[in-house]
N, C-alpha and C positions, 0 to 999 in steps of 0.2 A: 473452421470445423468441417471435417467429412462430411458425406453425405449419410455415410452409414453411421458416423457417430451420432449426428441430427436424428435420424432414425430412431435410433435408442432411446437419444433422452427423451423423444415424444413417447415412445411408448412407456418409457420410467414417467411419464407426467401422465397417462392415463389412467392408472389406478386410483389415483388421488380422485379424479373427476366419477368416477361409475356412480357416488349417490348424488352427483349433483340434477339437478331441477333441467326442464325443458323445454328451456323457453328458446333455445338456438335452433334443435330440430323443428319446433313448432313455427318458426319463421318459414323455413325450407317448404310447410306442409303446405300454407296455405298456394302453392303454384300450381298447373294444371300437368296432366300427367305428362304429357309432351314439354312441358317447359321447364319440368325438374331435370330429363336428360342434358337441355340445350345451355342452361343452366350451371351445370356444372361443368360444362365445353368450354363455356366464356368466361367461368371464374379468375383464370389465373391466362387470360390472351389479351392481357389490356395490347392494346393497337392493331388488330388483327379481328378480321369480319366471320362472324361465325353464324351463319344461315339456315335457319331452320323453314321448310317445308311447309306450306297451308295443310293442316291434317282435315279438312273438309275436302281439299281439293285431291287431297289421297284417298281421302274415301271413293270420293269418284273415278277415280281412276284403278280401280281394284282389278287386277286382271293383267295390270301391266309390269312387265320388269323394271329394273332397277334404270337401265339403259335407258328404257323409253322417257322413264317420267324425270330426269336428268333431261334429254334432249327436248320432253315437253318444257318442262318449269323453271331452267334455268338458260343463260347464255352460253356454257361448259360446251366444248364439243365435245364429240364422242368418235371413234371409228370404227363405224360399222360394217361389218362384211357384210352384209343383207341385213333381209328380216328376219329377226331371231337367230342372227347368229352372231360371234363373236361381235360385243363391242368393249370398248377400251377406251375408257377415259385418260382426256389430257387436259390439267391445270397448269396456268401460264406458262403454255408453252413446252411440259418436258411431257414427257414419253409414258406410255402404258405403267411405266415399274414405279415410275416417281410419284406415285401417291397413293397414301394406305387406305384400304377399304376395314373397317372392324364394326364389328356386331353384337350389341353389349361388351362392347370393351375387348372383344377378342379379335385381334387379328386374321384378318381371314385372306389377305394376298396370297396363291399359294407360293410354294416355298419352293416350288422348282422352276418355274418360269417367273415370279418375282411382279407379279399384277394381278387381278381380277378381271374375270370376264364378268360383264356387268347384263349381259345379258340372260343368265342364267340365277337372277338373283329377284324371285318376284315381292310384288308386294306383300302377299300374305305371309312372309315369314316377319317383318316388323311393323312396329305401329308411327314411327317417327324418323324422319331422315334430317341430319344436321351436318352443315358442307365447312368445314375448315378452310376458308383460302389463305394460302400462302405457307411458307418453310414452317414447320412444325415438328422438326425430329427433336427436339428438347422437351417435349410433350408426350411425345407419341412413340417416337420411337424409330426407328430404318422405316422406310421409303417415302414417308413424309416430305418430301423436298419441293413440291407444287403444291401439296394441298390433301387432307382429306376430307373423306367420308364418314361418318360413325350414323349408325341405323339400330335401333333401340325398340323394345319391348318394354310395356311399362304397363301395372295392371295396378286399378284402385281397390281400396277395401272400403266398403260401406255404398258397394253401385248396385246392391240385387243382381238379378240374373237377365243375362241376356240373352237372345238366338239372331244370329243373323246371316241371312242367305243372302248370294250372289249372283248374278251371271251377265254374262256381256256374251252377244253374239255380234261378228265384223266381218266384214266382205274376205273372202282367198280362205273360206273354212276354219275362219277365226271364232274359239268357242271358250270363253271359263267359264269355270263352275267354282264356289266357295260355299261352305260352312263352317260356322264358328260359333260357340259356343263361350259365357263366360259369366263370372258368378265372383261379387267382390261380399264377403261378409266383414263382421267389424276385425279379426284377425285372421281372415284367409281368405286368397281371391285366387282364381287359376281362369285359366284359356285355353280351351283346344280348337286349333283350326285345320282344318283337309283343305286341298284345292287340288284344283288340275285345271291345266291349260293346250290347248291345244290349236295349232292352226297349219292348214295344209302348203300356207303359201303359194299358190297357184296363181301367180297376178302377172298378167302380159307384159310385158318390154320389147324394146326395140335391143337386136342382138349388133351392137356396132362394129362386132368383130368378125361378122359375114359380109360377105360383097352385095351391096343392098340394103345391108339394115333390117332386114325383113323382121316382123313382128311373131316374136313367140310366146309358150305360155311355159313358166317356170314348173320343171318338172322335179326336181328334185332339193326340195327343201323344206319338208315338213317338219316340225318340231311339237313336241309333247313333253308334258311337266305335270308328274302327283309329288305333292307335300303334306308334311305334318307338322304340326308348327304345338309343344306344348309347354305355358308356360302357368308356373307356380310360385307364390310369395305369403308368405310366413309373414304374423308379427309376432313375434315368441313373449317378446315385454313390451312395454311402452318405449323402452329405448333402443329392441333387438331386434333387426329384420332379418329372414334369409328369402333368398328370389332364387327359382333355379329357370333356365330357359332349354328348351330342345327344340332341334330343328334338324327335319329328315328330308332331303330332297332328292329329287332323281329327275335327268333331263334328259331326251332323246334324239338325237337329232340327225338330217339327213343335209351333210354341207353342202350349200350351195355352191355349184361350179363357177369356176372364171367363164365370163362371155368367151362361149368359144369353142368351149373346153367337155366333153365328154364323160370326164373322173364323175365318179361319185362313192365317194367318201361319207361313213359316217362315225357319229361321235354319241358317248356317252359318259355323263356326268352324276357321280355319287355322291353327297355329303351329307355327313354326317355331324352335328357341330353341336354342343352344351356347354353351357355355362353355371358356374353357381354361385351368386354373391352374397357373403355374409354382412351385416351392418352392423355398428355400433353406434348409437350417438350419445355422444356427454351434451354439457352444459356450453363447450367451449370447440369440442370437437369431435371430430367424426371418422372413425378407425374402418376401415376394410378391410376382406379379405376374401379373395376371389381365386376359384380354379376353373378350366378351360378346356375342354379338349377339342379340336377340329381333324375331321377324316373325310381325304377328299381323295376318291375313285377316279381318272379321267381312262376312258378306252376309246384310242382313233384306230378304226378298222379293227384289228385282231393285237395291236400294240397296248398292254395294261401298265398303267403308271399311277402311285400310289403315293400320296403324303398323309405324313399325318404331326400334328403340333400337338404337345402336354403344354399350360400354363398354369404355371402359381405366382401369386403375388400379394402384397400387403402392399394398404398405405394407410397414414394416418394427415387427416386435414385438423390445423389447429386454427383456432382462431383467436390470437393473443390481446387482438380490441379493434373497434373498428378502423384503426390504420392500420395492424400488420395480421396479414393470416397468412400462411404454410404450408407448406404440403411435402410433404418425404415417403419415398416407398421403395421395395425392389421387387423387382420380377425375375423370375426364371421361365425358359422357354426351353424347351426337346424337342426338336425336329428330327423325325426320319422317314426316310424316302426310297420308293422301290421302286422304280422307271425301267424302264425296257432295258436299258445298256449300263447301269449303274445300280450300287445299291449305297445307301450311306446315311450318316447321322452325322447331327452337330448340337451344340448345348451354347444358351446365352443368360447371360447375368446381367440384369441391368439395375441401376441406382440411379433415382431420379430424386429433383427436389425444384420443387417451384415456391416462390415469396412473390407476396401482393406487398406494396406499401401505398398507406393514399397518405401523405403530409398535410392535404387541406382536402377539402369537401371533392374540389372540381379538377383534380388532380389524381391518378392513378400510372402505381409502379408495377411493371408484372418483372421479375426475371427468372427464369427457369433455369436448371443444368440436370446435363444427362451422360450417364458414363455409360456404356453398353461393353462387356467382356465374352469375345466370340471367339469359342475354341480358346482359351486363356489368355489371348491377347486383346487387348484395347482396342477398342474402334475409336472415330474421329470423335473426341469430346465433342460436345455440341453444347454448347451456351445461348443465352435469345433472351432478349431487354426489349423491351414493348412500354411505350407510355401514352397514356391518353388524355387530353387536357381541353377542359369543355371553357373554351374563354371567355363564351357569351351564351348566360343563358336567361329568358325570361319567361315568362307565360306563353307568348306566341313564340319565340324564337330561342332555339336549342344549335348553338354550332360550338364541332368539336374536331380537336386536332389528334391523330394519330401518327403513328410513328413505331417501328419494329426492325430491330437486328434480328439474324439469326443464321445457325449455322444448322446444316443438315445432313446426313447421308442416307447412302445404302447398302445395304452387306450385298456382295454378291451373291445371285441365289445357285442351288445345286446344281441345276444345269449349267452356270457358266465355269461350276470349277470341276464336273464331276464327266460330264456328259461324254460319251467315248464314240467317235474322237471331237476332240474340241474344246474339252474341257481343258479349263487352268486354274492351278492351285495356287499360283503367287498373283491372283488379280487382288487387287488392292481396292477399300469401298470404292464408290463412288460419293463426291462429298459436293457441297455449297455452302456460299456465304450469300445471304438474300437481306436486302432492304426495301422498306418500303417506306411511305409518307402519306398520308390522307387527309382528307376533310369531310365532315360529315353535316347533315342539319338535316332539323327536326322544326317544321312548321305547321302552327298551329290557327288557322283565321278561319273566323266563323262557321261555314259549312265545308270549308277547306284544312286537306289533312297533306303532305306532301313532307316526303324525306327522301336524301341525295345521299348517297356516298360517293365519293370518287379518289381512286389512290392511283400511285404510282409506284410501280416496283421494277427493281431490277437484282439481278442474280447471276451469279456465278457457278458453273456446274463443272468440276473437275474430274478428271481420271473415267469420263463416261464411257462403259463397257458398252464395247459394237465386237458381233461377229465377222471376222473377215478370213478372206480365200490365202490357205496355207497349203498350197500344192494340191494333194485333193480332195483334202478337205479343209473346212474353216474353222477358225480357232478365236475363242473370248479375248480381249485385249482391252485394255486399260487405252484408250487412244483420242480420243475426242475432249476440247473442252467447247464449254458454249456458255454463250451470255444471254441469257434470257431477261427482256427487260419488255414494259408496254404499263397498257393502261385499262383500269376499269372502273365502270360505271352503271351507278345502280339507282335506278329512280321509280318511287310507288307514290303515287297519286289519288286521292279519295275525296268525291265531293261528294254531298249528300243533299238530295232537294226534295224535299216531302219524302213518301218513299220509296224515292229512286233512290241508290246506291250507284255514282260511277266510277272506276279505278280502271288506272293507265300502272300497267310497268312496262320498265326498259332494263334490260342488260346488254349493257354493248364491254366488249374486250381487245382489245387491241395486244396483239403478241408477236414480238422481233424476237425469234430463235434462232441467233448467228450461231455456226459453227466458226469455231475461231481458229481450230488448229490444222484442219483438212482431214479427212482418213485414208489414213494410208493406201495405196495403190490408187486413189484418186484425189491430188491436190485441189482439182476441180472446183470441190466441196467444200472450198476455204470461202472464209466470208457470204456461205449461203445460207439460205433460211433452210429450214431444217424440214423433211418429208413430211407430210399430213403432218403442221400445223398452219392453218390459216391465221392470216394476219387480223384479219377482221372478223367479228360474226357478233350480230346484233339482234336481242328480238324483241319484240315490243305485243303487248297482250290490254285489247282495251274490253271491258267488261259494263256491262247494266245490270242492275240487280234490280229486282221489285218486290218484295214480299220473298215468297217461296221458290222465282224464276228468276234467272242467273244466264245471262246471254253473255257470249265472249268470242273475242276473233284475234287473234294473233296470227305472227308475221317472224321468222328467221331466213335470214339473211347469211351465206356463209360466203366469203371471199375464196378465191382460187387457192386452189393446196396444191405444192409441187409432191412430184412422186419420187422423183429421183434424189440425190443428194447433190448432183450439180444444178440442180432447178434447169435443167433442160428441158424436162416435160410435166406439162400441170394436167390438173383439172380444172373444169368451168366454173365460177361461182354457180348458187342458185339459194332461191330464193321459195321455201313454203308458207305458205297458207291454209289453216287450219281455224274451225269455227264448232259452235257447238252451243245447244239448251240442253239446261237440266233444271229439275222441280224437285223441290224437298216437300216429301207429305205427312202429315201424321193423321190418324182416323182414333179418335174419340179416345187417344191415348195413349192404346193398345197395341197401334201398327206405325211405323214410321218408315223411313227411308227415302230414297232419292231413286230418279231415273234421269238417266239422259240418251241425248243424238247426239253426236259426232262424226263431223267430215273434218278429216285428213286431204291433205297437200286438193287444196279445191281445186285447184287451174292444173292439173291433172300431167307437172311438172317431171319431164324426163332427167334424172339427176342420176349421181355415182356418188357415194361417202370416199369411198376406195376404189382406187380403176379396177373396171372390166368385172366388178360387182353392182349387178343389177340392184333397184331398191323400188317398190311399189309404188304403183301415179295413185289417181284420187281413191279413195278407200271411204267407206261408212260403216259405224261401230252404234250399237245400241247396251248401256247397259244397266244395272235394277239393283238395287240392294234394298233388302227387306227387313227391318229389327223389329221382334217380338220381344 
């Protein structure tokens, strides 16, 4: 049966269900607001890890971008051009484009360079971050092929009213400010939040690329951010929600120069982004229906470039018993794009369908398939089989097998087929076939709490689009494959001794990104590991807690990155350290909140993310949230 046919009949099977009872939704209710979004991530990923974010530890960190609390909280690297300027994430191993950022369900890579700067995405536009590892375009959809991000807004009804102030003050004229407001009654809850951020960047280095080394102080790189973050949700009946979200941002910035370098460059960042999601829930299943827009402004220097995405989409989740549920939907997407040297539009259709099967209790089937129609042509099918199988489970001990196919791509984005000159219009996706294999456990002995993941994957990445030198200028090409294969590893630790609280995590990664076919005009590049991804990087975060005080010192560790594609020239590993108290208060009811100190890189470590891109030695941040 189609996919579109599947479609159908679920929705031919929904009117039958509209008076039935609600006892399915009422399962869903009892989760916490953060754990309905993560929740529905992991429903249909049997074999595949999906991460969700301490939302305590995000409160604390209010003030910070997307970029930083990634390079705080997880193992992920990131490539930063300085502070607060571009960074870009890389999951196992592939490249800025290969993994989708969405927000409430909206796509938000843009669509002319094909990634997100993650820099320019702070905390106060959502309440929850959840990390997708590994190929997920039968899910998700184009640029999935390493892994996403999905970042969520989610507001209760029946929480009264809230007020809550912010601010964090940090050494180099580092200053937020936040307000938020929010009000859940028994059928109507909304949230308005403002911020603004701001930090001069003014932090000494050593300039490597003058005779001498001599110490400067960075003059040009200040960055500023106001937002408006407003969200709303409806419950019309006991079985009908509508949610709408808006998010207004603007970002300022003065780029920092190459060590060396004179340029000064600056950039500015618009967007504009809403969502609106409708819900239905029956007795057996749960209907959608969601629209989207995103508008995103980028200006470098006097050059203005402009995208903007429409989404519509339906799905219907069935749940035919507790061994098979369902899911069938399709999406439409409008892309159009107004860049300095181009102007242009594209349309995509997509049909998706995911099936759960569990045949016995400790057993779990996921399979997805996903058809994407771009410009009326087919993209790469993408199919993905994930099984989970818990072989041993008791009281104290919980161990489980995992296991995932999957196939991925990416369309290419507007720049690479439109851009004048350079653009090509017969590039072809880029695509993958990714497996993985894992073990998992879950220990449970007296005051001791301790759970392991550890997987292994490897992947294949076809037809990867690199720019290269066409007389005089360079041109998109279809040119590169690479095998992306390695290892990761995830361990959370908690003992508990009167009322002390202690907890260890680790994320260690391990990533081989051979180039296996060389790029053209340099064979060199054959059999090398591939530019800014380190092979290793590890961090480890050990924590005491007491009552209301929360002490913690963590340690990342990043191995050498070549810069080149011959691996002729690297950078040095290095290694930070970072510590930090914070107190949670509350006064007779009435006032509550948290404060903390935080020192950054303490041994006051001279490093580079990206050559001849300076990055700030020890740093100290103070900062206060207050809820009335």
């Amino acid at each position: 049966m189609s996919l579109f046919a599947c479609l159908v009949f679920f929705i031919a099977g929904w009117q039958s269900e509209l008076d039935s009872s609600r006892a399915f939704r009422q399962d869903t209710l009892v989760l916490s607001q953060v754990e309905v979004h993560a929740a529905a991530l992991r429903k249909y990923s049997f074999g595949q890890y999906v991460r969700t974010l301490d939302a305590d530890r995000l409160d604390q960190l209010s003030g910070y971008s997307l970029g930083e609390v990634l390079q705080q909280e997880t193992g992920l690297f990131l490539r930063q051009y300085g502070a607060g300027m571009l960074a870009s994430l890389s999951m196992r191993g592939t490249s800025a484009g290969h993994n989708a950022l969405f927000w409430n369900g909206l796509p938000v890579n843009s669509p002319s360079l094909g990634q997100a700067d993650y820099s320019i995405f702070p905390l106060g536009g959502f309440d929850a971050v959840n990390i997708h590892y590994g190929s997920s375009g039968a899910l998700y959809g184009t640029d999935a092929i390493g892994g996403s991000v999905h970042l969520s807004s989610d507001l209760e009804f029946n929480a009264g009213n809230e007020l809550k102030i912010g601010t964090l003050l940090g050494s180099f004229g580092r200053w937020h400010q936040q307000v938020s407001f929010r009000q859940g009654a028994e059928k109507f809850a909304f949230r308005t939040n403002v911020y603004r951020n701001f930090t001069a960047n003014n932090f000494t280095y050593k300039d490597w690329a003058s005779p001498g080394t001599p110490e400067k102080r960075q003059e040009h790189a200040r960055v500023s951010q106001i937002g408006l973050v407003q969200d709303f949700s409806i419950k019309i009946s006991p079985k009908q929600s509508l949610k709408a979200n808006l998010w207004i941002n603007s970002n300022d910035r003065q780029i920092q120069p190459l060590l060396g370098s004179a340029v000064s460059d600056v950039q500015e960042d618009k967007s504009v982004r809403s969502v609106i999601d409708y819900t239905y829930n029956g007795e057996k299943f749960t209907w959608t229906a969601k629209t989207g827009i995103s508008s995103d402004v980028m200006v470098f220097n006097t050059d203005r470039n402009q995208t903007r995405l429409f989404l519509l989409g339906t799905a219907l989740d069935y749940s035919f018993s507790q061994k098979w549920q369902t899911l069938a939907g399709i999406r439409y997407s409008h892309i159009k794009g107004q860049l300095a040297t181009y102007d242009s539009q594209e349309q995509r259709l997509e049909l998706y369908q995911a099936t759960n099967f569990k045949p016995i209790q400790n057993l779990g089937i996921s399979m997805q398939l996903r058809q994407l129609i771009h410009e009326g042509e087919a993209a790469p099918f993408t199919p993905s089989l994930g099984v989970e199988w818990a072989f041993f489970n008791s009281a104290l001990w919980n161990w489980q097998l995992i296991s995932n196919l999957s196939r991925s791509f990416k369309i290419p984005t507007l720049n690479d087929r439109f851009w004048v000159p350079g653009g090509n219009l017969n590039l072809m996706p880029e695509k993958s076939l990714s497996k993985e294999i894992g073990l998992t456990n879950k220990t449970k002995i007296a005051a001791f709490s301790i759970e392991n993941r550890f997987t292994y994957f490897h992947m294949d990445v076809d037809d990867w689009i690199l720019w290269l030198p066409r007389g005089s200028y360079w041109q998109a090409e279809n040119v590169r494959s690479v095998v992306n294969q390695g290892l990761e590893y995830f361990f959370k630790g908690v003992f508990k001794q009167g009322s002390n609280r202690w907890g260890m995590n680790v994320d260690y990664s391990l990533n081989s990104a051979v180039n296996q076919s060389g790029d053209q005009g340099n064979s060199l590049s054959q059999g090398k590991q591939l530019p800014y991804v380190p092979k290793h990087k590890i961090r480890t975060q050990g924590s005491l807690q007491n009552g209301p005080y929360k002490l913690y010192i963590q340690q990342q560790w990043t191995s050498e990155r070549y810069v080149t594609t011959d691996n002729q020239t690297l950078l040095s590993p290095y290694s930070l350290w970072d510590t930090g108290l914070t107190y949670a208060f509350e006064l007779k009811g009435k006032l509550k909140g948290n404060l903390g100190f935080h020192t950054n890189n303490i041994f006051n470590v001279d490093y580079q993310v990206v050559r001849l891109r300076s990055m700030p030695g020890r740093n100290f941040q103070f900062n206060l949230n207050v809820v009335l």
